[in-house]
C-alpha positions, -999 to 999 in steps of 0.1 A, spaced: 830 -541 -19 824 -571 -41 796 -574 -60 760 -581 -51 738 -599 -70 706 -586 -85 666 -590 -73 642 -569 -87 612 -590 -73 609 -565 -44 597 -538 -69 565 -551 -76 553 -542 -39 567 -511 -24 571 -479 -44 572 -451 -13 570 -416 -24 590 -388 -10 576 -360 8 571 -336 -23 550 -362 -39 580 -377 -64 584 -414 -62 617 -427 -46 632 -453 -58 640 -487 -40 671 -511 -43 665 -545 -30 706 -566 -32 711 -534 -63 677 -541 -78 657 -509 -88 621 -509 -79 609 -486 -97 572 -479 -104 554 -509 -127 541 -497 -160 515 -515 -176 513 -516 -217 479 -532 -228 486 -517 -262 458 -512 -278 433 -537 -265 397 -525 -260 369 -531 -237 345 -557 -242 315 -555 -259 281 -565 -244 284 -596 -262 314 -608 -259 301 -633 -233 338 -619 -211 344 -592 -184 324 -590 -147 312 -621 -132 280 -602 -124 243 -612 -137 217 -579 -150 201 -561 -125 225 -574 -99 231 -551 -64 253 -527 -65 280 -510 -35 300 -478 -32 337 -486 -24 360 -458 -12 396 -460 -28 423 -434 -26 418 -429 -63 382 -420 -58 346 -440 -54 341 -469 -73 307 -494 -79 312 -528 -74 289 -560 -69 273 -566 -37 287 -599 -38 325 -602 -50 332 -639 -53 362 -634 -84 387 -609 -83 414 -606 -107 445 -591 -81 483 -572 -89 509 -564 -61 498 -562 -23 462 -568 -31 470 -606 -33 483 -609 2 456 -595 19 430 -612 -6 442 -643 6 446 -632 43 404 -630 39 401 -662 22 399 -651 -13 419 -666 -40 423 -642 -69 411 -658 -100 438 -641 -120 469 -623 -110 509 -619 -123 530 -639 -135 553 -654 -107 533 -640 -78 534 -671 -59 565 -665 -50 552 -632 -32 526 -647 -7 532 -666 23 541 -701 22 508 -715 34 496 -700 -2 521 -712 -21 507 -740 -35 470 -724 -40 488 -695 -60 506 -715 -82 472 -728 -96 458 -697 -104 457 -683 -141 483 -656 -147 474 -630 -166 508 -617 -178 536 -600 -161 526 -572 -134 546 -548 -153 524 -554 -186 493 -579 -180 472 -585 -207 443 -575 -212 427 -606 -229 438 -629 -197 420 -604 -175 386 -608 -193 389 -646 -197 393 -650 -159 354 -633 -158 363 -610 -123 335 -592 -106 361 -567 -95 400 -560 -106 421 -550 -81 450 -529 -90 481 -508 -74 488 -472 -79 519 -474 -94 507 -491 -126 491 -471 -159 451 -473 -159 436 -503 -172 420 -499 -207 382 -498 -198 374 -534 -196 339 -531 -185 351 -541 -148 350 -524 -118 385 -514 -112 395 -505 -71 431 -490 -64 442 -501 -29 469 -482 -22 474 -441 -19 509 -436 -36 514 -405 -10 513 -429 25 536 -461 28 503 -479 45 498 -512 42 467 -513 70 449 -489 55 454 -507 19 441 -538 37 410 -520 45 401 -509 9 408 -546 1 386 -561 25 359 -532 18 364 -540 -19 358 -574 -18 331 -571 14 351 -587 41 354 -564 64 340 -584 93 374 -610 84 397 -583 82 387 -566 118 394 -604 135 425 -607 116 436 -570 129 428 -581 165 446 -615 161 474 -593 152 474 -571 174 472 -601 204 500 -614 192 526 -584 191 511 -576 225 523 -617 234 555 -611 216 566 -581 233 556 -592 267 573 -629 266 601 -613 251 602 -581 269 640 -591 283 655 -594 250 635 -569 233 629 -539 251 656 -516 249 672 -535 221 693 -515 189 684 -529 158 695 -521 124 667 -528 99 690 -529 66 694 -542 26 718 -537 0 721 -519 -32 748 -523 -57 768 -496 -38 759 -493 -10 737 -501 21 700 -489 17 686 -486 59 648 -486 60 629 -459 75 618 -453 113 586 -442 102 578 -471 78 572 -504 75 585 -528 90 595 -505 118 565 -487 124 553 -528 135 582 -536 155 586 -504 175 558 -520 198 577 -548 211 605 -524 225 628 -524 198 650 -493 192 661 -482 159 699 -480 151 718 -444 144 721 -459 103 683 -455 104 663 -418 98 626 -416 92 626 -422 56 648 -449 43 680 -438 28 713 -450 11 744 -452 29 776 -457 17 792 -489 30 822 -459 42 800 -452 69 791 -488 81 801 -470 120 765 -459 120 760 -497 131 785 -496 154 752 -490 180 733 -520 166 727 -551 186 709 -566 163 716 -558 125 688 -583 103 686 -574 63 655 -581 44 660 -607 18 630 -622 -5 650 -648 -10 663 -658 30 644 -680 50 623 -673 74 651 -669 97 687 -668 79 725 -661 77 735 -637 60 760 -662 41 729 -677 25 709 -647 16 715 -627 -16 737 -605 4 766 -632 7 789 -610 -16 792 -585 16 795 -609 46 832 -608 43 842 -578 36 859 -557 64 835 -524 69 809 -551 80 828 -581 98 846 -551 124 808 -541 133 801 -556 169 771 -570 159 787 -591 131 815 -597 152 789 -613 184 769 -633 156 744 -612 161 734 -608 123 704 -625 105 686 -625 71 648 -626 70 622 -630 41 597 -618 63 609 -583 72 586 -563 47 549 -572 63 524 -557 34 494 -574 50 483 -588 85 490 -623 71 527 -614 62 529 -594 97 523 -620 118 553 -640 94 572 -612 106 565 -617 141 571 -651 133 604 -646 123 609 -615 158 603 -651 179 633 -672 160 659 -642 160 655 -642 198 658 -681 198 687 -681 174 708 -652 191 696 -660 223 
């Protein structure tokens, strides 16, 4: 196969962990994504003084959040909130701009937050912010991921959204919205959701229903097929949509030998950060393998029936409706 060319961006969201509790490792077009460390070096917490840390006044309210990591006191009122990997999504799902967050992650939200992302103060990279930034942006809570190192005790309320042992992006949204008391938002952007998969799989319950699809990326060697019992097809399954023999419950590498375990796909769509919503696969980062043989004999990729999406990896309700989104044009597209 020839060669495919590097992305590592994908690693900063999705680090799923393997029955026995070990962390697998995820290739996105032969990019590792492996667990983000941070290294604050030797940077202390604030002192009283210091005029820096939580945007909180003396004697302030205080509430219990529930995280997997444990309870945590925040403000009753969180209106700053310095954010790393899939907090930032759902943050802005709720109408909260983080007032801090990594380096480059406006090019990790949707595209209606593009813009609003790009203005906000990065703190340093996700895989070693520093600590400094974080104070100076004053947040009343920071939220973080689970695969980073602890925060140095800042003085700041510090909520992990995400349990490393479940590859659950709802329930992260709910520690989110909890965190940052917007629960009432979050349950009417869950039921706007949930209206609209219902209205995608009915009008497109001819197409859909029944349909083999192939939910796919690529590693340096080979393919990597994502899981049956993750996202994204734990959100498609809904609409009808059946999951190809190349797919078990846990994704997986396969060697581009056994490209027959497509053979059954109608549909075969790759995941691509860098796609658009709806692409070819000749313009994604997997271009290097539209060519080759093993993949152009498949009957999918022999009816046109291949795509490349950016929004095949929902990690909040905002990018999940993206992804249905993008369900609508494939159906348009491939008619």
């Amino acid at each position: 196969m020839a060669a495919v060319r590097t992305d590592t961006r994908f690693c900063l969201f999705h680090h799923p962990v393997a029955a026995d509790g070990w962390p697998r490792r995820r290739f996105l077009a032969g990019g590792l994504a492996a667990g983000a460390v941070i290294a604050l070096g030797a940077c202390s917490g604030r002192s009283d003084d210091d005029g820096a840390g939580a945007g909180t006044t003396e004697g302030s309210g205080r509430r219990t959040v529930v995280s997997p990591s444990g309870t945590v006191e925040v403000p009753e009122r969180v209106e700053r909130v310095v954010a790393f990997g899939e907090a930032i999504n759902t943050l802005l799902d709720l109408g909260l701009t983080p007032v801090g967050a990594p380096e480059g992650s406006e090019t990790w939200v949707a595209a209606e937050h593009v813009a609003a992302m790009g203005e906000v103060p990065k703190v340093g990279p996700q895989e070693a912010p520093i600590a400094e930034r974080i104070l100076e942006a004053r947040p009343d809570v920071v939220m973080v991921v689970s695969y980073m190192d602890p925060l140095p005790d800042l003085g700041i309320p510090v909520v992990v959204v995400d349990d490393p042992a479940r590859d659950d992006w709802k329930a992260m949204a709910e520690v989110v919205a909890d965190a940052a008391g917007r629960r009432g938002d979050l349950d009417g952007l869950r039921r706007r959701y949930e209206e609209r998969q219902t209205e995608v799989a009915e009008t497109h319950a001819a197409v859909l229903a029944g349909a083999t699809w192939a939910l796919m990326m690529v590693q340096v060697d080979s393919w990597w097929a994502l899981g049956t019992e993750e996202s994204p097809f734990t959100e498609l399954a809904p609409l009808g949509i059946v999951p190809s023999g190349i797919m078990e419950p846990i994704g997986r590498a396969v060697s581009f030998e056994r490209s027959d375990l497509m053979a059954d796909a109608d549909v075969i769509a790759f995941f691509d950060t860098e796609s658009a919503l709806v692409g070819t696969l000749e313009d994604s980062a997997y271009a290097a393998v539209a060519g080759e043989e093993v993949f152009t004999s498949l009957p999918a990729a022999r009816a046109g029936r291949v795509v490349a999406s950016s929004a095949l990896r929902p990690y909040s309700y905002g990018r999940a409706l993206e992804m249905l989104d993008a369900v609508e044009a494939i159906v348009a597209r491939l008619g």
